[in-house]
N, C-alpha and C positions, 0 to 999 in steps of 0.2 A: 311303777308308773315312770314311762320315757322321764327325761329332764330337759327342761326347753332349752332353746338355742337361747342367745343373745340377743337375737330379730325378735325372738316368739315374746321372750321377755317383754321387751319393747312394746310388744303388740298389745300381750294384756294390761301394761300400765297404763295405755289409754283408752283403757274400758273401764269405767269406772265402776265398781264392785255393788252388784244390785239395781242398779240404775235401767229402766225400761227409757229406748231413749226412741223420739217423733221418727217418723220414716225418713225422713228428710234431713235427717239430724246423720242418721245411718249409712244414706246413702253417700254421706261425702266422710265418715268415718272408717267406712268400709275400705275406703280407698287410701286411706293414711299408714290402715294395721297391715295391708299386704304387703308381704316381705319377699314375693317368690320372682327370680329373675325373668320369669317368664307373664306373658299377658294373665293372670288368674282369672278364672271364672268367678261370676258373682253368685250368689243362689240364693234362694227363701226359702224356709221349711214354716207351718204354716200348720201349726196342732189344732185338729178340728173337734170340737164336742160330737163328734156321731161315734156309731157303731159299726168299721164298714164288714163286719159277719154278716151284717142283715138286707137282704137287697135293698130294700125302702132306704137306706141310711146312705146309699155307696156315693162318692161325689167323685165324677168324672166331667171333664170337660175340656175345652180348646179356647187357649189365650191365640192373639196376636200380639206381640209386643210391639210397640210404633215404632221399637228402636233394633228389632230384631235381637236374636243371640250374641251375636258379634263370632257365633264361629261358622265354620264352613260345612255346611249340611251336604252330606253325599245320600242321592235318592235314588232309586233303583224304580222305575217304572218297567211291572211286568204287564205287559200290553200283547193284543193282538197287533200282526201288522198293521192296520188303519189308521191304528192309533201311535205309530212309535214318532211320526213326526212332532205330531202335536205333542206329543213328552219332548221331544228332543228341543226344541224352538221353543220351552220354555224354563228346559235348562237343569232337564235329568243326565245325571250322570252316565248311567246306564241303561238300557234301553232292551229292549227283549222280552222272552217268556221261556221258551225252551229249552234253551243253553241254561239260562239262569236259573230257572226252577233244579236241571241236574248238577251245575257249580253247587246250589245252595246243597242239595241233597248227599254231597260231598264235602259241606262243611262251609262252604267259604259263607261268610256273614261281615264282609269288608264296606258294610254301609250302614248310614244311620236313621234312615225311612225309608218304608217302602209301599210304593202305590200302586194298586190293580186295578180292574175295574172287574163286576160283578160275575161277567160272565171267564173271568180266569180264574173264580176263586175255588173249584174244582181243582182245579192244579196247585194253586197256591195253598189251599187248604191240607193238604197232603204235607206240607211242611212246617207243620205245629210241630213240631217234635225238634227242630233244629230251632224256629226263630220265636216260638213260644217263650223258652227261657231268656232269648233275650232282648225281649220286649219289640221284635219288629215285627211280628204277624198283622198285617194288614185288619182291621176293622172301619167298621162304617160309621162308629159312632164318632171315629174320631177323624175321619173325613178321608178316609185310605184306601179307602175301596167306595171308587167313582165313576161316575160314567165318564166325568168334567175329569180328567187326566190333566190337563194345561193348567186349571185353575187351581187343583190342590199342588201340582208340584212348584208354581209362581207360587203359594202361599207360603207353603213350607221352606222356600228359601228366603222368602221374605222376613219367617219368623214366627211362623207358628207353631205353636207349642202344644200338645197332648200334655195334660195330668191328670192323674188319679189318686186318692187317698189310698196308703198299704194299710196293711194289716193291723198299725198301729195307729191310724187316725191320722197320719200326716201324710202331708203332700208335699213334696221337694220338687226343684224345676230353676234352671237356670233362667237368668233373669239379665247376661249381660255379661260384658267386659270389665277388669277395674282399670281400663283404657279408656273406657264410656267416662263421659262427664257424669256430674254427682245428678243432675236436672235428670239425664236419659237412664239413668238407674233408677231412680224415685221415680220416675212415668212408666217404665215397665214392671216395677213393683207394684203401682196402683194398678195397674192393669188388669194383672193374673188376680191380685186381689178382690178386687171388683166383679171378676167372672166367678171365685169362687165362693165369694157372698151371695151374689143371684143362684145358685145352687145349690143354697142352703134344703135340705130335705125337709119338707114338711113334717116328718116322723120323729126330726131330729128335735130335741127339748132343750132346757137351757143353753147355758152361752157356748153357742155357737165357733165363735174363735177364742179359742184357750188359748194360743201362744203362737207368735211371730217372729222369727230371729234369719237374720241376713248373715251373711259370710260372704267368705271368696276361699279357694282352694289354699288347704292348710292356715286360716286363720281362724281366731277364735269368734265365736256365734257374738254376734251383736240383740240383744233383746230389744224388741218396738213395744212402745206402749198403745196397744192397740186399741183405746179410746181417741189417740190423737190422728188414726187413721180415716176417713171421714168417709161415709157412706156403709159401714162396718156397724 
């Protein structure tokens, strides 16, 4: 097992050993344990009681955070011409179909969404095999493939978030800066929480949310006590 730093030290002596602590307790302790010179990312991982082998169990869905990610979303709108202004004027990076689709088909995957609308998905579909693995193939459940090109790619910079449960029942998803105040950490924590409570599967039995734990890059997991979570 690595041996911690000096910082890391630091980190875990103010986490108190067992202690499930309120969201809002978390959200301004998150911000005390981060040691990294750089702005760190905040996160929630978020252990669901389901099964997601089972279709009936799978919990997918789209937060908006009010407070957004706090990082810079590069979106790639593959569009017909008609539509590349209306991508452009609301603040896609990139902008095209044909070029793009043969960049991608040569690997380049230098962006972090990407939105089509139904009648490119022909072309766009062709490229499962490159953006499959990681994680940018355009679907519609998660608002990426539209007719409305202006209004998901203003969402997506505004802050909106795709999650899904893996394999293992949890859901992970950035929730912020630890440059965010401790207020806009705890409001986009309730947030994604809140949508993934309404998502709950009817198929799914007993409780529901098993475990809650907040971080920021390279610090250690903070545990929520997820009765003091409300609406949960």
């Amino acid at each position: 097992m690595a041996k911690l730093t000096k910082n890391q030290k630091k980190a875990h002596a103010k986490i108190e050993a067992g202690k499930a602590y309120t969201l809002q307790a978390a959200s301004a302790l998150v911000k005390e344990i981060t040691t990294t010179k750089f702005d760190a990312s905040v996160d929630i991982d978020v252990s669901l009681g389901v099964d997601p082998r089972k279709a009936n169990q799978m919990v997918r869905g789209i937060a908006t955070l009010p407070h957004g990610t706090g990082k810079t979303i590069r979106v790639l709108a593959l569009v017909t011409p008609d539509k590349e202004e209306e991508a452009r004027a609301a603040g896609a990076d990139f902008v095209g179909l044909d070029e793009y689709v043969a960049k991608i088909e040569a690997g380049w995957t230098d962006v972090d969404i990407i939105i089509t609308t139904p009648a490119c998905m022909a072309k766009v579909g062709k490229l499962g095999r490159v953006l499959g693995p990681r994680n940018l193939m355009p679907n519609p459940k998660s608002g990426t493939v539209t007719n409305d090109v202006g209004k998901a790619v203003t969402e997506v910079k505004a802050g909106k978030i795709d999650f899904k449960v893996d394999k293992s029942g949890i859901i992970h998803a950035s929730i912020g800066k630890v440059s965010f105040s401790a207020d806009k950490i705890y409001e986009n924590a309730m947030e994604i929480i809140s949508v993934i409570s309404k998502l709950k599967p009817s198929a799914a039995k007993g409780t529901y949310f098993k475990s809650i734990h907040v971080s920021s890059t390279m610090s250690p997991g903070i545990a929520i006590e997820t009765k003091s979570v409300a609406g949960i």
